[in-house]
BATOR-634934 format. One record per atom (N, C-alpha, C, CB): residue in one letter; x, y, z. Coordinates in pm, whole numbers, plus 50000, padded with zeros to 5 digits. Glycine has a CB too. Layout:
N
AXYZ/...
END
This chain:
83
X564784984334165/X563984989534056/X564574985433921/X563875004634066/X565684984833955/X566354981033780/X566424964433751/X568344987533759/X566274954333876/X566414940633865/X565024944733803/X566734929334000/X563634950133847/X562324948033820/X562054949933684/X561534955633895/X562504962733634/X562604969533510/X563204957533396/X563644983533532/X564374951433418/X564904944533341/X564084930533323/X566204943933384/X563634930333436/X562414913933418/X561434917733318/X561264908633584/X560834930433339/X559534930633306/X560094932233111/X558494945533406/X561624933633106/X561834939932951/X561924923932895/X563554952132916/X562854915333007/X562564898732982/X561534895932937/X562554890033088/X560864891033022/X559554884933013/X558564892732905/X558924885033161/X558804908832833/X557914907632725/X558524908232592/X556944917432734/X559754904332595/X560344902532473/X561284912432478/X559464903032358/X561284924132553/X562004939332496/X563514937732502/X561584954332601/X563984927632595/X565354924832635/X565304909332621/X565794930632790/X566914909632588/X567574893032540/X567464885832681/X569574892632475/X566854875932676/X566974869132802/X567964862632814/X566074861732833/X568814858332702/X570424851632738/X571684864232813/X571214845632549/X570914874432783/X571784889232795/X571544890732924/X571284903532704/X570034895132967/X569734901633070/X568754891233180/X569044914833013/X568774878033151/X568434869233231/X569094867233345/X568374859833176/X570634868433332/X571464861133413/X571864875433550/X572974853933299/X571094882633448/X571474900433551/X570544900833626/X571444917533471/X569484896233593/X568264894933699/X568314889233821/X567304888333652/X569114873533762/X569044864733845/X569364864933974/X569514857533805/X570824872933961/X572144876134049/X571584888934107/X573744878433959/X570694897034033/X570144910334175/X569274902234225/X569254927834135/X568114894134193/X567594885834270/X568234878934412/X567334877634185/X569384871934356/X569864865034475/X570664876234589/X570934852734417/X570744886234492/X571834898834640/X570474904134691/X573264917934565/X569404908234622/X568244911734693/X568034899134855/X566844910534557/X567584887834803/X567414877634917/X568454879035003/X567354863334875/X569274879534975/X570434878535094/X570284895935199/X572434876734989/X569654903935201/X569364911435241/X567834917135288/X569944915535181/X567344905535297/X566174901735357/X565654895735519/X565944893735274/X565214903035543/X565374891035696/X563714883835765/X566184903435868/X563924879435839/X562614866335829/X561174870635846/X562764854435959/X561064879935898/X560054891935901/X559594900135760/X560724902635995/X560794892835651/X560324900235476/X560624914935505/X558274898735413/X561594921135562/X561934932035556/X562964935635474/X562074935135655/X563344941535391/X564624945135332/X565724954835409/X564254951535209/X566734946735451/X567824958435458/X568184969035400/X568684955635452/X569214976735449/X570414988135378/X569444991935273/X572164981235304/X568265002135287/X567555009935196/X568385022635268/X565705009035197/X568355029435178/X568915050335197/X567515052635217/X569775063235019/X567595060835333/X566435068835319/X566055082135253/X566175070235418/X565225083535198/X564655093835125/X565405107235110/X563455096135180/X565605115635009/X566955128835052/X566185140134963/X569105125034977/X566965148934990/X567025158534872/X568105159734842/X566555170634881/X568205170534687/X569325166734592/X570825177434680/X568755172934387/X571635167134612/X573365179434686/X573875176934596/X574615176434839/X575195185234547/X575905187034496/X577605174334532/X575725201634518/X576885171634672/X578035165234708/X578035147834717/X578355171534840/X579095143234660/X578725126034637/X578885122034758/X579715116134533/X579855128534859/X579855125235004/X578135119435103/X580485141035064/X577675132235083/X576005131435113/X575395118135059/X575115144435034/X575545113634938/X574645106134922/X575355092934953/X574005108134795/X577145092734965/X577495078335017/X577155075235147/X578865075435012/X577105086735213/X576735092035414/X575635086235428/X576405110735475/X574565083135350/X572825086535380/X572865074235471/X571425085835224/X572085078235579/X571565067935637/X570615060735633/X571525069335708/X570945043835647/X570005033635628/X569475028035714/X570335025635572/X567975024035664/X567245018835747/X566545004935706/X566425028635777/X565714998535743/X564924987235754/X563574986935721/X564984983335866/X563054978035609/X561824981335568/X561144991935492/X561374981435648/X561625003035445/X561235014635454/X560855011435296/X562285026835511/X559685022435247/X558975013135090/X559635021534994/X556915013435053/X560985030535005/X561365032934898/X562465020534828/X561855046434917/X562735012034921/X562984992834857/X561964984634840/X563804982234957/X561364989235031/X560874976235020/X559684975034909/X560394971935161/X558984984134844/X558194979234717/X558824977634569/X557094988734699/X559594980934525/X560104973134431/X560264962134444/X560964975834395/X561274957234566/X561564943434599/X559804934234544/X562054943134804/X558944936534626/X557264933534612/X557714934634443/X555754948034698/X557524943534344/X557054944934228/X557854934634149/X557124958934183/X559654934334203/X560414920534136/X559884905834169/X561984920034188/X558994901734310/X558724891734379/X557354886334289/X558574895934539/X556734893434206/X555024893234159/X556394888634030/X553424912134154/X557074896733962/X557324893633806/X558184877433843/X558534908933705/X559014876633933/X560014863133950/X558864851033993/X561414865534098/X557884853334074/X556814841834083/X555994840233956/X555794844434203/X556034845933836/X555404848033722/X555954836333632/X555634862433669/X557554833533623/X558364824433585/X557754816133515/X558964818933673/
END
């Protein structure tokens, strides 16, 4: 969500693209590398409610595909084919 956020501040002027170009780029490429051939996204947390404890949320278990990634990933893939 924040590689997406930062494109969309790129691409309309709101952010320096010498600044925040190169930050894009590099969640871009760790995004792909956690992709597999089926267009699924890895290591998403699944969905929680809130705790008090940082333990809980390093614990959360991950899953495959699931659209609290996998649609951002989609929303960065529409702004990076925009190029």
């Amino acid at each position: 969500m924040f590689a997406y956020a930062m494109s969309v501040g790129v691409k309309n002027g709101w952010l320096d693209k010498k600044e925040y170009g190169p930050a894009v780029d590099k969640a871009w490429k760790a995004l792909c590398a956690h992709i597999d051939r089926n267009g699924n996204l890895r290591e998403i947390c699944i969905g929680t409610g809130q705790e008090d404890d940082i333990e809980f949320y390093l614990k959360r278990p991950r899953t495959l595909g699931d659209l609290h990634g996998q649609a951002p990933v989609l929303w960065l893939v529409r702004v990076m084919l925009e190029k």
